[in-house]
N, C-alpha and C positions, 0 to 999 in steps of 0.2 A: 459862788452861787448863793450861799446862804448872806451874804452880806447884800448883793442885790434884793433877796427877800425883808432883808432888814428894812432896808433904803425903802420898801416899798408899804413900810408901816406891819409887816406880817408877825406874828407871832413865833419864833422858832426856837426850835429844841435841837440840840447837834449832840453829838455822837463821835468822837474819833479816835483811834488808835494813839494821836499823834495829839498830846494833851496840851502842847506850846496853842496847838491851833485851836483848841477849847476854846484855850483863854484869853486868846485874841480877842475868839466869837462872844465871852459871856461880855468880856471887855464892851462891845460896839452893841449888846443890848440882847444876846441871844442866852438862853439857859442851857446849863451843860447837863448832859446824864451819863451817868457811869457806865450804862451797858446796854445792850441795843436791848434788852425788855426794858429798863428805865426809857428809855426814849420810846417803847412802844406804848406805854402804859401813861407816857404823859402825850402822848398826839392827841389822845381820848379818840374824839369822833372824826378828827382833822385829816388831814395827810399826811403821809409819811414818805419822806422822798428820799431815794440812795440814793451814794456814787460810790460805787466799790472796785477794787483793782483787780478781781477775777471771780469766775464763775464761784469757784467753790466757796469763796468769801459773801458773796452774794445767799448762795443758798443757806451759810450756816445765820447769818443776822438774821434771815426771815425766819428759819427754820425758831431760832431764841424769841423774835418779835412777835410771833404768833404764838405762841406758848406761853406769852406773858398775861399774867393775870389781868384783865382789863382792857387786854387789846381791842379796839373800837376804830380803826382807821375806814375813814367808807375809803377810801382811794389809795393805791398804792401805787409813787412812781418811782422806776429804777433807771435810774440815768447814767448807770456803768456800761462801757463797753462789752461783752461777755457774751458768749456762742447763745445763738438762736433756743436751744433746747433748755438753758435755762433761765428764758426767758417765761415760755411755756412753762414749764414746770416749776417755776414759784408761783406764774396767773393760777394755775390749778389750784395750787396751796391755799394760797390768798382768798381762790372764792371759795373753797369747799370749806375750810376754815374759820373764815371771816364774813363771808358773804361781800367783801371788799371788789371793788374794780380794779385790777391791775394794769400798768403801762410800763413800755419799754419805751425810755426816752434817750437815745445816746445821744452827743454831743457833738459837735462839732464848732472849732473854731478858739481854742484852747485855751490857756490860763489869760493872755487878753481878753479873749472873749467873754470867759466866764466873770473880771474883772471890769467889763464894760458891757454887760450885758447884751452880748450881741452876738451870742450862740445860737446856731441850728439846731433844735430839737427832729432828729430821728425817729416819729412815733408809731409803734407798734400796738395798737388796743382793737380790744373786741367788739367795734360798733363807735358809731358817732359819737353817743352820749359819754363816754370815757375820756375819749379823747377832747369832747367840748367843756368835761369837766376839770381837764389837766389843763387847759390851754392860758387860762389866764394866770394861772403860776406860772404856767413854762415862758411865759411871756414876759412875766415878771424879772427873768434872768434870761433871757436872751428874746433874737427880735423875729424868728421866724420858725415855724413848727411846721413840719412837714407828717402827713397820716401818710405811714407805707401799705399800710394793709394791718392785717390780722396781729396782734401779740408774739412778740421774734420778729416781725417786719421790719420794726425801727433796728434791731442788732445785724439782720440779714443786707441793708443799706448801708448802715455805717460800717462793715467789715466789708462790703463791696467798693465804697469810698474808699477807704483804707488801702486795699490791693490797687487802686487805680493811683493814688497816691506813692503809693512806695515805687510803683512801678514806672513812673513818669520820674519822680525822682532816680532812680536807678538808670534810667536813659540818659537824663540831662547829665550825670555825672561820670555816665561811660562818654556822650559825646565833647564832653570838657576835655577826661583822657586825651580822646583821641583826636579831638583837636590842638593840644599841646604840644604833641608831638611833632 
C-alpha cells in the first residue's frame, strides 16, 4: 500500500516493527521513523494511515501518536482488520484529541491486491466529508471504496465478509471430503 502511495507521487513516512521492510520503503523513496510519535510528528497536517495486526496494537500506536509532541494529522485512516469497538474508540481519541477525522478502512483483496492496487476499501466514517476526504488516497491503493455507514461500519463489513468466507470455504472443503469418498 505504501509503495502504491509512492508510485503515485505521495509523500510517505512508514513506521514498522519489521525494519527489513523500512528499508525496502526508504529504498523506493519513502522516509523511515523510529516510532509511531516520530511518524506522528512528521505527518504534520497530512494523513496518517495504519495497518495493524490487532485491536490492542492499533489502540497503543494511536494511544503514543497522539501524545506526540506536534501531532497535527487533520485525517486519520486505520486500514487494519480489528473489532468494531476499536474502531470507535480511537475516532473518539482522534477528535477529542486532535480535533482529527477518523476512518475505518479495512481491506479486502490481500497481498496482490494491495501489490496491485486493487483492493476494496471497507469504510466506516462519520459523515460524507471523511469519507470524500480519504477517498482519493484510498483510491490511490486500491480501485473501489465502499461507505458502510457510521465509524466500526467498515470492521463490522469486513469481519462479516470474513465469516461468509470461511464458511463457504469450510463447505467446499467438507464437500471435497465427501465427495472423495
Amino acid at each position: 500500500m505504501a509503495r502504491s502511495l509512492l508510485r503515485a507521487g505521495r509523500r510517505v513516512v512508514v513506521n514498522d516493527v519489521c525494519q527489513t521492510a523500512m528499508r525496502k520503503l526508504e529504498q523506493e523513496g519513502a522516509t523511515a521513523a523510529a516510532t509511531p510519535s516520530a511518524l506522528a510528528a512528521a505527518v504534520g497536517a497530512g494523513t496518517l494511515i495504519t495497518m495493524l495486526p490487532s485491536g490492542a496494537i492499533v489502540r497503543e500506536v494511536y494511544t503514543e501518536a497522539l501524545a506526540a509532541p506536534g501531532f497535527a494529522a487533520e485525517l486519520c485512516i486505520d486500514c487494519s482488520t480489528v473489532e468494531p469497538d476499536t474502531a470507535t474508540t480511537v475516532a473518539g481519541w482522534v477528535a477529542a484529541q486532535a480535533g482529527a477525522a477518523f476512518v475505518d478502512a479495512p481491506v479486502s483483496g490481500g497481498v496482490g491486491g494491495a501489490e496491485q492496487a486493487t483492493l476494496t476499501f471497507m469504510v466506516g466514517a462519520d459523515g460524507e466529508e471523511a469519507v470524500r476526504r480519504a477517498e482519493p488516497l484510498l483510491l490511490q491503493m486500491g480501485r473501489s471504496v465502499v461507505h458502510c455507514g457510521d465509524v466500526g461500519s467498515g470492521q463490522a463489513v469486513k469481519l462479516c465478509n470474513n465469516l461468509v468466507l470461511a464458511t463457504t470455504m469450510l463447505a467446499v472443503s467438507e464437500g471435497l471430503l465427501l465427495g472423495s469418498n
